[in-house]
VOMI-872020 format. One line per 8 residues: number of its first residue (from 0); their letters; for each residue x, y, z of C-alpha. Coordinates in pm, 1 decimal, padded with zeros to 6 digits, m for minus. Layout:
<recs>
NUM) A) X Y Z | ...
</recs>
This chain:
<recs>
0) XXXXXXXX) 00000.0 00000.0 00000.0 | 00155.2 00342.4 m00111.6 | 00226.9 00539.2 00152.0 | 00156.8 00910.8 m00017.0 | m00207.3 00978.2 m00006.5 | m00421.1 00997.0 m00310.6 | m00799.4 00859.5 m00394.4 | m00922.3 00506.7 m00315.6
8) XXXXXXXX) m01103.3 00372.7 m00612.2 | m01325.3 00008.8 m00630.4 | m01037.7 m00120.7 m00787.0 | m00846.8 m00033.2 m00522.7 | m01002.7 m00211.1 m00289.5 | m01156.5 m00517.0 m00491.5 | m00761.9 m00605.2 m00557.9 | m00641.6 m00540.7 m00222.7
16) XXXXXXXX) m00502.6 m00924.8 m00117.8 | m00571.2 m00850.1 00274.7 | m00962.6 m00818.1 00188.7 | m01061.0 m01029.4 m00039.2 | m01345.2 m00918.3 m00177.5 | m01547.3 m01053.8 m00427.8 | m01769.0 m00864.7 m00718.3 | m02148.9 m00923.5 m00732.6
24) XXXXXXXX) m02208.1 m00673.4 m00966.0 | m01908.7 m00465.1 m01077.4 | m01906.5 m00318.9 m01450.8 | m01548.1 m00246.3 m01604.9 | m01580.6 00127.2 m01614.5 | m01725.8 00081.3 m01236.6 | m01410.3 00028.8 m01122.2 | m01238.2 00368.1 m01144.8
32) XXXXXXXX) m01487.6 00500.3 m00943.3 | m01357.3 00712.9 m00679.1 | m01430.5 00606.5 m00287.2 | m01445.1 00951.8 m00051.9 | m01477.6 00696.0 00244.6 | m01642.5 00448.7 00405.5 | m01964.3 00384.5 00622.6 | m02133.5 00127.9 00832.9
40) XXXXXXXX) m02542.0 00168.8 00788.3 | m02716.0 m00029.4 01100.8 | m03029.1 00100.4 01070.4 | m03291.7 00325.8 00817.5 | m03180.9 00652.1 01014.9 | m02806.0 00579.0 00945.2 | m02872.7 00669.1 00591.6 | m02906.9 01045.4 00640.4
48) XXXXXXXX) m02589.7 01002.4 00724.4 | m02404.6 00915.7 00396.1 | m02212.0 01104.7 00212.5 | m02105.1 01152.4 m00140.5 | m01934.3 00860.3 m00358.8 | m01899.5 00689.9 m00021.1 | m01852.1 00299.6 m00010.8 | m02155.7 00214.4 00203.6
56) XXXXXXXX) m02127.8 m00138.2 00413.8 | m02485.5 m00249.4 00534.3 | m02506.8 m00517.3 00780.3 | m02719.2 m00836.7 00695.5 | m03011.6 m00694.2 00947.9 | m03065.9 m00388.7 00668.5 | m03330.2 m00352.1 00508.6 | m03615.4 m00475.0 00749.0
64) XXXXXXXX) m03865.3 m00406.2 00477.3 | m03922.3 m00377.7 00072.4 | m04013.2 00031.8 00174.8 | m03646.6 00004.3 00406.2 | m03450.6 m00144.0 00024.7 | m03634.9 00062.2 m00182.2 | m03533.8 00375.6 00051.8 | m03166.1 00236.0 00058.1
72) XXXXXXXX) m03194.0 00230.5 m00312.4 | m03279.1 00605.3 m00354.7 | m03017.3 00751.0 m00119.7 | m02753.2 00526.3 m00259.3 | m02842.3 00677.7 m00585.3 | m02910.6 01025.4 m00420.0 | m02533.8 01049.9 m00296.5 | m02375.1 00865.6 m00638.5
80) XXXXXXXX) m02252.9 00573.2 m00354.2 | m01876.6 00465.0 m00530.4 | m02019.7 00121.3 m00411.0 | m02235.6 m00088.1 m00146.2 | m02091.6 m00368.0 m00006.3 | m02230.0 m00648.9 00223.8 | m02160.7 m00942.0 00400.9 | m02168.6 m01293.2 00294.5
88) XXXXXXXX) m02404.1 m01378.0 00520.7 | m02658.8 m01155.1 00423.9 | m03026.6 m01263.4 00406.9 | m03125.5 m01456.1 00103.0 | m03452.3 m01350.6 00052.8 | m03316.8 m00984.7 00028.6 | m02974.3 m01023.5 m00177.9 | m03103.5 m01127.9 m00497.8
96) XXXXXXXX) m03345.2 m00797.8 m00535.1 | m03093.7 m00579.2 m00349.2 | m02807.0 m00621.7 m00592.4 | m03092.9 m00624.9 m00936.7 | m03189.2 m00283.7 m00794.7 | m02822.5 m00112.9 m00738.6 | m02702.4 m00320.6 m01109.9 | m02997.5 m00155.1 m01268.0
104) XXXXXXXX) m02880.7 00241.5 m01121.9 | m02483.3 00086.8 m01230.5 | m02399.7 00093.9 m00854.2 | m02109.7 m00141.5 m00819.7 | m02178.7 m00423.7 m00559.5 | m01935.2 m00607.5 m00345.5 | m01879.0 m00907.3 m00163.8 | m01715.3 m00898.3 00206.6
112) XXXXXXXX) m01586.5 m01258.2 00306.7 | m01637.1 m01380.9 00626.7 | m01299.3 m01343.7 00720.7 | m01249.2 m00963.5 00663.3 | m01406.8 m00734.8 00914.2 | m01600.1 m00401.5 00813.3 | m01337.1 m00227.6 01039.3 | m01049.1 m00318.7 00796.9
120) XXXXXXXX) m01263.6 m00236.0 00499.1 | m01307.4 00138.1 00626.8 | m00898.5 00156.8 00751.5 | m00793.5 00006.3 00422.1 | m01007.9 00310.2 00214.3 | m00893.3 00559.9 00539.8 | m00538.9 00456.0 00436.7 | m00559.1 00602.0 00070.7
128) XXXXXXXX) m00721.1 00945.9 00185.2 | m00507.7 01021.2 00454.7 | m00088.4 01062.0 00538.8 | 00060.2 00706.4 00732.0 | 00086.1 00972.9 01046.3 | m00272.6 01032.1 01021.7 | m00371.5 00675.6 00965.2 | m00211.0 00555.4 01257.0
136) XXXXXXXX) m00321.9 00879.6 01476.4 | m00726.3 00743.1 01288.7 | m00679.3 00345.5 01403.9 | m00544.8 00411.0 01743.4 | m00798.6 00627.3 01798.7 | m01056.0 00372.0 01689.2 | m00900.2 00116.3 01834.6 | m00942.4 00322.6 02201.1
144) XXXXXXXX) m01263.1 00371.7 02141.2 | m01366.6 00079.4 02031.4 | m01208.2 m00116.8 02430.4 | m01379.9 00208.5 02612.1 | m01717.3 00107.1 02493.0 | m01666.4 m00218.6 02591.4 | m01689.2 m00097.5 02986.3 | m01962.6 m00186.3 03152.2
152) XXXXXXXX) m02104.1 m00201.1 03510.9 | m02090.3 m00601.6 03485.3 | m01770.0 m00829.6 03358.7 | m01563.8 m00583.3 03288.6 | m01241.1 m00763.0 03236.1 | m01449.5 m00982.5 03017.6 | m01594.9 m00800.1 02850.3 | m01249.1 m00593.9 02746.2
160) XXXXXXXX) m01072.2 m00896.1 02706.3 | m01344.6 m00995.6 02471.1 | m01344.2 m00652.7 02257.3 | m00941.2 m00702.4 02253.8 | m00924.5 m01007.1 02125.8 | m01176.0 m00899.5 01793.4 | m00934.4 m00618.2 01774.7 | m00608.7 m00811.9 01734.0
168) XXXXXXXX) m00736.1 m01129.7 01597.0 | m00638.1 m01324.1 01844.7 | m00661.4 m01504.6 02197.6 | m00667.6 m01308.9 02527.4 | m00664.2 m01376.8 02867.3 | m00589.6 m01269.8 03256.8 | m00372.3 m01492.2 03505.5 | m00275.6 m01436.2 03829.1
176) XXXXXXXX) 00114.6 m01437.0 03886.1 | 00054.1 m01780.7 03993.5 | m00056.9 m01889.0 03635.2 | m00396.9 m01948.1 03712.4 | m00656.4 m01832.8 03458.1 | m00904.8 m01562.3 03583.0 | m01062.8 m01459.1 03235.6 | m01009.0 m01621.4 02885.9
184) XXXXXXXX) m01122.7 m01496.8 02553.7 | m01036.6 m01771.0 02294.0 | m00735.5 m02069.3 02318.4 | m00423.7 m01996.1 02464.1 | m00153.9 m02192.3 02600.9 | m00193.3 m02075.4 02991.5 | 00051.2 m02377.8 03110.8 | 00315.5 m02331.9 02857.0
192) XXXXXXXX) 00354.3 m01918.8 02872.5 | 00299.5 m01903.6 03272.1 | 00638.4 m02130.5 03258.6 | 00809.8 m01887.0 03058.9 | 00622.4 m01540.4 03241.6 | 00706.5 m01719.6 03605.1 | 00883.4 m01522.5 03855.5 | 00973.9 m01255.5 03586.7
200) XXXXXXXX) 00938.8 m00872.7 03704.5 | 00958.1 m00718.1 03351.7 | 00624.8 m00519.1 03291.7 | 00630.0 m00627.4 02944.5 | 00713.2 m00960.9 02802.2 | 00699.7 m01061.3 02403.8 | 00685.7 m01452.6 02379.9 | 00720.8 m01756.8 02160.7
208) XXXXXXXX) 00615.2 m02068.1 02248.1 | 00508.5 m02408.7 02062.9 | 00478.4 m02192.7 01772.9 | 00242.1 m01921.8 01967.2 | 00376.1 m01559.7 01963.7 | 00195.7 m01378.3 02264.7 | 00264.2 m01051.5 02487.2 | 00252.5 m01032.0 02882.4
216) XXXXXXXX) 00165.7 m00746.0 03038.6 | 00245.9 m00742.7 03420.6 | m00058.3 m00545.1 03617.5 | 00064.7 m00431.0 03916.7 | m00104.3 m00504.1 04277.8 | m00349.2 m00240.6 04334.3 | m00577.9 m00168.7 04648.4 | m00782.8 m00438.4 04556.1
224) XXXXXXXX) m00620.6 m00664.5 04341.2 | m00272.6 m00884.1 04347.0 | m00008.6 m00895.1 04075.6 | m00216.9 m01031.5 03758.3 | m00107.9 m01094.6 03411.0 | m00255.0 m00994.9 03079.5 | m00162.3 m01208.6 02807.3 | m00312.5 m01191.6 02396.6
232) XXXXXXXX) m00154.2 m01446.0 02132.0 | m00205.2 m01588.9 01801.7 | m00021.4 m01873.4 01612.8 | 00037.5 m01618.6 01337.2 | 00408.3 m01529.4 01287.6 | 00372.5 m01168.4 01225.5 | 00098.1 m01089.9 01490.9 | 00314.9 m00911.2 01717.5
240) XXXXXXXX) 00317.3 m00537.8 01562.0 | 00254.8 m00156.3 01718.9 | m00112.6 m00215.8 01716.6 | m00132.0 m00524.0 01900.7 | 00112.5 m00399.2 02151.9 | m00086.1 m00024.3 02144.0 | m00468.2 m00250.3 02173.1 | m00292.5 m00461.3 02476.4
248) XXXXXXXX) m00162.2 m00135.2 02677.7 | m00501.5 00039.1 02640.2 | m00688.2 m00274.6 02738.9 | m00449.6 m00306.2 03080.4 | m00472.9 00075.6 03146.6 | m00846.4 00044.6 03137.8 | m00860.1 m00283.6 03374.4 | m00653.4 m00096.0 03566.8
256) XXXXXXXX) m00854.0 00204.4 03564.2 | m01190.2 m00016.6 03667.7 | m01066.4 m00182.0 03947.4 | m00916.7 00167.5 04107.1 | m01266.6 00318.0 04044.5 | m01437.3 m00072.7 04163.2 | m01195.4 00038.0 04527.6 | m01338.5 00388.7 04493.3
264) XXXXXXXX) m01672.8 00285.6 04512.6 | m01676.1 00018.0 04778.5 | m01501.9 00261.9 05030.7 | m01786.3 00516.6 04928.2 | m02039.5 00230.7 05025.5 | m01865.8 00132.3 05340.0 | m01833.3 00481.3 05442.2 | m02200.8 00488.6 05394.7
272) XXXXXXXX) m02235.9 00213.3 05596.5 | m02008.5 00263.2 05883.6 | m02159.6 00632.9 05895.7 | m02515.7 00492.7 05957.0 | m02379.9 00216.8 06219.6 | m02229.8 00504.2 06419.7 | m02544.2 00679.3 06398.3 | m02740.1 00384.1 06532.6
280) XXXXXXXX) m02471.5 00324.2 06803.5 | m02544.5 00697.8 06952.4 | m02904.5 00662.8 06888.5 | m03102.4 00811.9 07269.9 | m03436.0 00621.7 07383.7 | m03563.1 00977.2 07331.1 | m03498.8 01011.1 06960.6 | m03652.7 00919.3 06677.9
288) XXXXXXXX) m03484.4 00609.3 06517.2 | m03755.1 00603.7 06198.0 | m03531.5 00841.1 05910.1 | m03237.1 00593.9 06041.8 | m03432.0 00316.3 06036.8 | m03555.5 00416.4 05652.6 | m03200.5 00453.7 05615.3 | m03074.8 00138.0 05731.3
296) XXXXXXXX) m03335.0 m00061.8 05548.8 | m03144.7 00095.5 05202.1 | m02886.1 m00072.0 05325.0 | m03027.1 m00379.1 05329.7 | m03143.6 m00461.3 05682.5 | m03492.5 m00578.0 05701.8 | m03494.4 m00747.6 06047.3 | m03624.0 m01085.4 05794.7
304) XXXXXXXX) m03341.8 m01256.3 05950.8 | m03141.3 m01296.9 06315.1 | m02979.2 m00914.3 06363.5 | m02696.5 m00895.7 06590.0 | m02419.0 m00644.3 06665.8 | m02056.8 m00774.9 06741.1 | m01766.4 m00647.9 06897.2 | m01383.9 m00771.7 06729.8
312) XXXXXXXX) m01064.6 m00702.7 06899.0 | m00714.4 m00849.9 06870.0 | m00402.3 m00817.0 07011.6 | m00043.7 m00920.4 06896.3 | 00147.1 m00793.7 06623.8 | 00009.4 m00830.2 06300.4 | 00304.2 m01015.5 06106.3 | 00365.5 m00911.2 05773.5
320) XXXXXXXX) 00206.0 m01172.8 05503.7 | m00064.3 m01319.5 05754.9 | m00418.1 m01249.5 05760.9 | m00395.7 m00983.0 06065.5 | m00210.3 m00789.6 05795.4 | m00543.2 m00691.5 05604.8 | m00719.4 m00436.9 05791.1 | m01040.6 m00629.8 05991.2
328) XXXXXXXX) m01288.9 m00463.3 05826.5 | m01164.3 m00580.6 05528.3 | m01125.9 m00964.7 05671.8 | m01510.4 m00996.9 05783.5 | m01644.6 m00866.9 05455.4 | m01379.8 m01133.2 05266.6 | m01570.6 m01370.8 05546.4 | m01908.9 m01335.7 05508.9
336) XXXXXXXX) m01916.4 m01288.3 05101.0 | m02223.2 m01243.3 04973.2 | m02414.8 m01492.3 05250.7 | m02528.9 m01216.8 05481.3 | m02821.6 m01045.8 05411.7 | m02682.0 m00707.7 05519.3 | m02364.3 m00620.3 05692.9 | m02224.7 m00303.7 05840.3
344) XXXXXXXX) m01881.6 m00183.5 05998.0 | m01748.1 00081.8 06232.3 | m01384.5 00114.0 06354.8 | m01463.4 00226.1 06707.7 | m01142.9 00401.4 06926.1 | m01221.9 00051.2 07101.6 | m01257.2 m00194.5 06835.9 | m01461.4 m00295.1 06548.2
352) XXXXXXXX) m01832.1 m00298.8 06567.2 | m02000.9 m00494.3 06322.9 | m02410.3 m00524.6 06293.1 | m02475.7 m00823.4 06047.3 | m02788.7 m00978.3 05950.0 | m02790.3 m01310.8 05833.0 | m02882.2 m01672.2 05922.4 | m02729.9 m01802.3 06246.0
360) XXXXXXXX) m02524.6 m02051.0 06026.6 | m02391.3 m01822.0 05774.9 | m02276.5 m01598.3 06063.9 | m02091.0 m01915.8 06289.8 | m01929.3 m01975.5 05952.3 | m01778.3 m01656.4 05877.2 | m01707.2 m01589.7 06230.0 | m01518.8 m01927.3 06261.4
368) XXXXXXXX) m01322.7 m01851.1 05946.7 | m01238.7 m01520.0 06110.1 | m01089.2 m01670.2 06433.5 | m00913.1 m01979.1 06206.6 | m00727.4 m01700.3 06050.1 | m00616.4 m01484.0 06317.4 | m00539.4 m01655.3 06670.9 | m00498.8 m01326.6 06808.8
376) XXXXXXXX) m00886.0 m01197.5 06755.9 | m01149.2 m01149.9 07012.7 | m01508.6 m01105.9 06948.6 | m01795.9 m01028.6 07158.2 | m02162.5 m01093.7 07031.4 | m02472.9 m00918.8 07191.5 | m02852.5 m01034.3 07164.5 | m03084.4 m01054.5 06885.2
384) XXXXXXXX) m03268.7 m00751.6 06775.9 | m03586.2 m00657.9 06596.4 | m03521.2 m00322.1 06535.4 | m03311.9 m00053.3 06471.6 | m03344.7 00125.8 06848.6 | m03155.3 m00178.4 06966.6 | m02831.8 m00164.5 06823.8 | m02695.5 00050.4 07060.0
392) XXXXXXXX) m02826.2 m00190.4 07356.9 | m02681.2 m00516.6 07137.7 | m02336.2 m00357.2 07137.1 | m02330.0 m00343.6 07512.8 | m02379.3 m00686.7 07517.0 | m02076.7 m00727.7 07257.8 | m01884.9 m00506.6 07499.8 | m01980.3 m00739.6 07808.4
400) XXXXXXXX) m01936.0 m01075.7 07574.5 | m01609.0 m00938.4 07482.8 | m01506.9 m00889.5 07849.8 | m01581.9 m01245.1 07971.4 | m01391.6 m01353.0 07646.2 | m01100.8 m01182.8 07801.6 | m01179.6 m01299.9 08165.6 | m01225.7 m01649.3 08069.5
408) XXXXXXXX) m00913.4 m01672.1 07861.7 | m01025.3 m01984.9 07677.8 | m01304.1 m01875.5 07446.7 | m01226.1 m01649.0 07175.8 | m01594.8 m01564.7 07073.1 | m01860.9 m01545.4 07363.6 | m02250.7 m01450.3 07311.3 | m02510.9 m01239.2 07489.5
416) XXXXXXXX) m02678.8 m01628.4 07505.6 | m02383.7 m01740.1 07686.4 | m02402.7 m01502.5 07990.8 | m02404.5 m01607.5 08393.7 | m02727.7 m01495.1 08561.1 | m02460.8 m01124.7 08671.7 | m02395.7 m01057.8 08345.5 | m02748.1 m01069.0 08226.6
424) XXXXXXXX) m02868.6 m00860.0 08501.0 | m02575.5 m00639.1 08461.3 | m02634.3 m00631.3 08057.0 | m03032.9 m00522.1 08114.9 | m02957.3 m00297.2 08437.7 | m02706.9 m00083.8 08190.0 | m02369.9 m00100.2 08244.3 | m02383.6 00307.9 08268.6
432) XXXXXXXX) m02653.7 00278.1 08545.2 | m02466.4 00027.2 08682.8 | m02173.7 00198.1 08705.8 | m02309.6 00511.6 08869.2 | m02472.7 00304.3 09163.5 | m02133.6 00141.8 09167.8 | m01943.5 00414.6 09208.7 | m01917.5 00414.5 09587.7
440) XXXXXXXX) m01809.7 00083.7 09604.3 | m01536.7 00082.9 09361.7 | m01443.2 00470.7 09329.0 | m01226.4 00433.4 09644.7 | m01071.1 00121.4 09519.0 | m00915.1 00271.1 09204.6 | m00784.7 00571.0 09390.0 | m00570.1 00334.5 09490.9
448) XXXXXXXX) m00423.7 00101.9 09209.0 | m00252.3 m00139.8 09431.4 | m00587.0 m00253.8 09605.5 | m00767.7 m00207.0 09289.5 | m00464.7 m00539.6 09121.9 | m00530.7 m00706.3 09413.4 | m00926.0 m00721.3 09391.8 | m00881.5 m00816.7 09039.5
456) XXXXXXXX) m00685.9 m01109.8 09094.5 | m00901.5 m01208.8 09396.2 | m01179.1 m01268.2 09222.6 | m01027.4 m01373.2 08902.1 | m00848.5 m01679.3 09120.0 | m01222.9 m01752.4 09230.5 | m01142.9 m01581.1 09624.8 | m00869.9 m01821.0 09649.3
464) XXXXXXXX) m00586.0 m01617.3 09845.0 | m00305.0 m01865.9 09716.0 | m00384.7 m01852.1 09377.0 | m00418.9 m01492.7 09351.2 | m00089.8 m01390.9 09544.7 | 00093.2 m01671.8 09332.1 | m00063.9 m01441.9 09041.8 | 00087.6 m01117.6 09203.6
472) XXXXXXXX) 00403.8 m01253.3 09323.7 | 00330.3 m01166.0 09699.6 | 00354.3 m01333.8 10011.3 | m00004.3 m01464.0 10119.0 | m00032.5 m01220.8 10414.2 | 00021.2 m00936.0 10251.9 | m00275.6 m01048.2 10023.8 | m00475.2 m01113.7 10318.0
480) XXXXXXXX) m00389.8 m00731.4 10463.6 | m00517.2 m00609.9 10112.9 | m00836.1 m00798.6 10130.2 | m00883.1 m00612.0 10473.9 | m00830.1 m00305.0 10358.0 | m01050.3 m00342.1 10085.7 | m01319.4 m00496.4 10311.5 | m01320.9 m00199.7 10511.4
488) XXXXXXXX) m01396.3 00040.2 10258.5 | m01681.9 m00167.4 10063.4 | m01822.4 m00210.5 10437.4 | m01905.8 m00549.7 10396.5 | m01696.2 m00923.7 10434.7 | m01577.4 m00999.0 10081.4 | m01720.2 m01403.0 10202.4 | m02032.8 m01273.6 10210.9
496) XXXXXXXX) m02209.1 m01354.2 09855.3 | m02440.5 m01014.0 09917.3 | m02066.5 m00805.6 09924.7 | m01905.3 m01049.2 09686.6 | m02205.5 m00986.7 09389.8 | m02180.8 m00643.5 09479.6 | m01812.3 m00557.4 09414.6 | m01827.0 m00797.7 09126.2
504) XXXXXXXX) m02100.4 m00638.4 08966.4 | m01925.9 m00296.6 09030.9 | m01580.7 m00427.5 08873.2 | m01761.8 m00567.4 08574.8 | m01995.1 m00279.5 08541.2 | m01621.9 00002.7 08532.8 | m01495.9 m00218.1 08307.7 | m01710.0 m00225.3 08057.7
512) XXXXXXXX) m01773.5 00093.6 08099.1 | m01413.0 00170.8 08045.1 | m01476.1 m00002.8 07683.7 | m01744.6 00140.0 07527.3 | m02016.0 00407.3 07605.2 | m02354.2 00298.3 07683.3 | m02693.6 00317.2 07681.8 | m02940.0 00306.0 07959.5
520) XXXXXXXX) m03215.7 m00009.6 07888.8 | m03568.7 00089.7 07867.3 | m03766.7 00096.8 08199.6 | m04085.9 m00081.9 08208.7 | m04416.4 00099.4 08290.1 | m04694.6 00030.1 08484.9 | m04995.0 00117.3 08292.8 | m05380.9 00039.3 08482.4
528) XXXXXXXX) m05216.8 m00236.5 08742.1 | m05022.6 m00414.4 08398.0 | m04693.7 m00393.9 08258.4 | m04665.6 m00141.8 07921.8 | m04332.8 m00224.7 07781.0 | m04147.8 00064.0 07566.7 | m04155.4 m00052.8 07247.7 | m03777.0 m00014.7 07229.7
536) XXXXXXXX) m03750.0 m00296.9 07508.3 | m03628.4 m00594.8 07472.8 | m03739.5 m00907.1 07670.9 | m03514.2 m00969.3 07957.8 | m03484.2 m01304.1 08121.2 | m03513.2 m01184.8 08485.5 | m03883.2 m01027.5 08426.0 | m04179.8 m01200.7 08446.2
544) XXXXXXXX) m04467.5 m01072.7 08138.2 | m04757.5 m00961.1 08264.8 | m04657.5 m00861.7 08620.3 | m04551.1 m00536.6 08736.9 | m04183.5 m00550.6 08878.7 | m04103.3 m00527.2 09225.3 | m03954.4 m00228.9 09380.5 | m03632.1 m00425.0 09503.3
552) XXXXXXXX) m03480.2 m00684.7 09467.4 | m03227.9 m00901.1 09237.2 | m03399.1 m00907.1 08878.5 | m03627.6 m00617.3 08981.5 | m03647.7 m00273.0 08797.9 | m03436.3 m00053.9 09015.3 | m03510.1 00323.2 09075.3 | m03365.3 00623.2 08945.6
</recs>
């Protein structure tokens, strides 16, 4: 093909050997007829379109009707068309009277092969109008275009993959720097080429293999995404040329570009989401839960399933290649997939709060998983709630499950279901209510911390005096004179289960407190002799339905 531009005639084109087209209806003198370019006509409106002494290429869905030909018919004559030219596919029952008409106006008519695509038809006519810098400035272009329409909001690598692959000819396909095959477009040698790509750091890699001539191009780990590959070949010797290369760039950049944007907008929707969990976590008995509630049912909780709220700690250091590495948040959405109904997460200056919805087995799963992959993770799980008021009163529980976790130094995960007859009171009491009627009992004791240790371990070593000054590294006695001290400021003997339950609760109820801000439960009220429960309460163990609560009491509604 000469590089200087001048006009593209039907001869031209007919003779080119990369085409191969074949004449249907072509007279001699036909043949110098000069081609100003090239158009695709899709549908009846695409005809206002043409030019003059263009080379018009209709697809094999054109004309729909005899009124559709015979308008296709007039405008080809209309604009003096240099030729039409259709597939060799195209309908029977419309070829024979398509080409009689056009013969009859002497409207040359051509044959494209299955082989040849439309696109080369219109560069090979491009290439005679235009200088080579303008031809390949006109096909790259093209060729951009043509992989940016092929994003879309589903299968995106697919999808590009796919539109690549047309666009070169040839075979494409995504690996992981493993070898294993994420995506492929077509029949490639995966086994063969990830031998030869293996280990290799280049960004770029041209290969020959088993008589396959491919290019590698190394994506780089990105936020969400580990090193991939993306490979197109062919078997054909001269497929690797400044287009190919140019097509397989492009086609990475935009992958590349997708899954940035893909990062962009799940930290937009977690954002979301952890912004509407915080809200819920501050929500007051007092205020009015229903635009949140509206809110959190966008989100995908519908109370159809078990709701809980969960508390996740760890400690340790996170070693570098292990699953602690990846931020938690991160770790419990891996977990739970696509199996929860609805899940939210906030990073808390104590932890991470998660509220999930989901069936009780899809949540021991992904909680399992969760604890399999990082020995060093804690998590706290409150009660079941049936609407949104109650988050804030789950999470408390999270914050006392999470505690006994701790305490217990055994169990890793421990439930709201799983509390002691103190820790249920304590949970439905409110640890901030709690910890205000507390306050006289243990506000001396952490004024000084050295009682404060020694209470601790007292009661963690079950009030055995041994065990708890083996725990301290002190001599028995001096335990002893602790515990005396401490008895004299509580007022009570600490063998005397009314003191005992009462410093316990008080040391539970400041610790949690310590952890996590709280919410006071709902009160019940007495309404005409019967019990009128708020309808942000939630059923507690220790009341009986139907019955007004006592004024004192254990498991009694305490005052003010």
């Amino acid at each position: 093909m000469p590089d200087d531009s001048r006009p593209c005639t039907v001869a031209d084109v007919l003779t080119h050997p990369a085409l191969q087209l074949r004449p249907l209806s072509v007279a001699v003198a036909a043949r110098t007829r000069i081609i100003a370019s090239a158009q695709i006509v899709v549908e009846v409106e695409d005809m206002e379109g043409l030019g003059q002494h263009e080379l018009v290429l209709i697809l094999g869905s054109m004309p729909r009707s005899p009124e559709d030909l015979e308008k296709f018919v007039q405008k080809a004559v209309e604009i003096d068309a240099a030729a039409v030219a259709m597939p060799e596919s195209y309908r029977p029952e419309s070829r024979s009277r398509l080409i009689q008409n056009l013969a009859e106006r002497e409207i040359p008519v051509l044959e494209v092969p299955q082989t040849t695509r439309f696109s080369d038809l219109i560069d090979t006519v491009n290439r005679f109008q235009s200088s080579p810098d303008a031809v390949r400035f006109n096909k790259m272009l093209t060729m951009q275009q043509s992989l940016v329409a092929a994003l879309g909001p589903h299968e995106t690598v697919s999808a590009l993959l796919g539109r690549l692959a047309k666009l070169c000819g040839a075979s494409a396909g995504m690996t992981s720097a493993l070898g294993d095959v994420e995506v492929s477009e077509g029949v490639l040698p995966f086994k063969l080429l990830r031998d030869e790509i293996a280990g290799s750091s280049f960004p770029e890699l041209e290969l020959n293999v088993s008589g396959w001539n491919a290019l590698a191009i190394r994506l780089e780990e990105s936020l969400a995404k580990p090193v991939r590959w993306l490979i197109v070949g062919s078997r054909r010797e001269q497929f690797l040329n400044s287009f190919v290369r140019a097509a397989a760039r492009v086609t990475a950049s935009l992958i590349d570009a997708a899954d940035r944007i893909d990062v962009l907008v799940d930290n937009q929707d977690r954002a979301v989401r952890s912004s509407i969990l915080s809200q819920l976590l501050e929500l007051e008995p007092h205020d009015n839960p229903e635009t949140l509630a509206e809110r959190a049912s966008a989100l995908g909780i519908s109370f159809a399933r078990e709701v809980r709220v969960l508390e996740l700690v760890r400690f340790g250091p996170k070693a570098k290649g292990t699953a602690a590495a990846v931020p938690l948040a991160e770790r419990v959405v891996k977990a739970f997939g696509q199996n929860a109904d609805a899940l939210l997460i906030s990073r808390l200056a104590t932890g991470t709060v998660v509220l999930v919805e989901a069936d009780p087995k899809v949540r021991e799963t992904a909680l399992g998983k969760l604890l399999t992959d990082d020995k060093g993770l804690l998590i706290g799980m409150g009660r079941a709630i049936g609407h949104v008021r109650d988050v804030r009163t789950s999470h408390h529980d999270a914050v006392l499950a999470l505690q006994q976790a701790r305490r217990l130094r055994g169990s890793r995960l421990f439930t709201y279901d799983e509390f002691e007859f103190t820790t249920r009171l304590l949970a439905h009491v409110g640890i901030e209510r709690m910890a205000e009627w507390s306050a006289g009992i243990i506000g001396p004791i952490k004024s000084k911390p050295i009682l404060l240790e020694a209470l601790q371990a007292f009661f963690e070593a079950e009030l055995d005096v041994m065990t708890a000054a083996r725990t301290l590294h002190i001599h028995h006695n001096s335990l002893r004179y602790r515990i005396l001290k401490i008895e004299e400021i509580v007022g009570g003997s600490l063998r005397s289960p009314e003191t005992i339950a009462a410093v316990q609760l008080a040391l539970m109820a400041e610790g949690a407190r310590g952890a996590s801000s709280t919410v006071r439960p709902r009160a019940l009220e007495t309404v005409g002799g019967t019990v009128a429960r708020n309808a942000a309460a939630i059923d507690s163990p220790l009341e009986t339905p139907g019955r007004a609560p006592s004024p004192s009491g254990l498991g009694a509604v305490l005052p003010e």
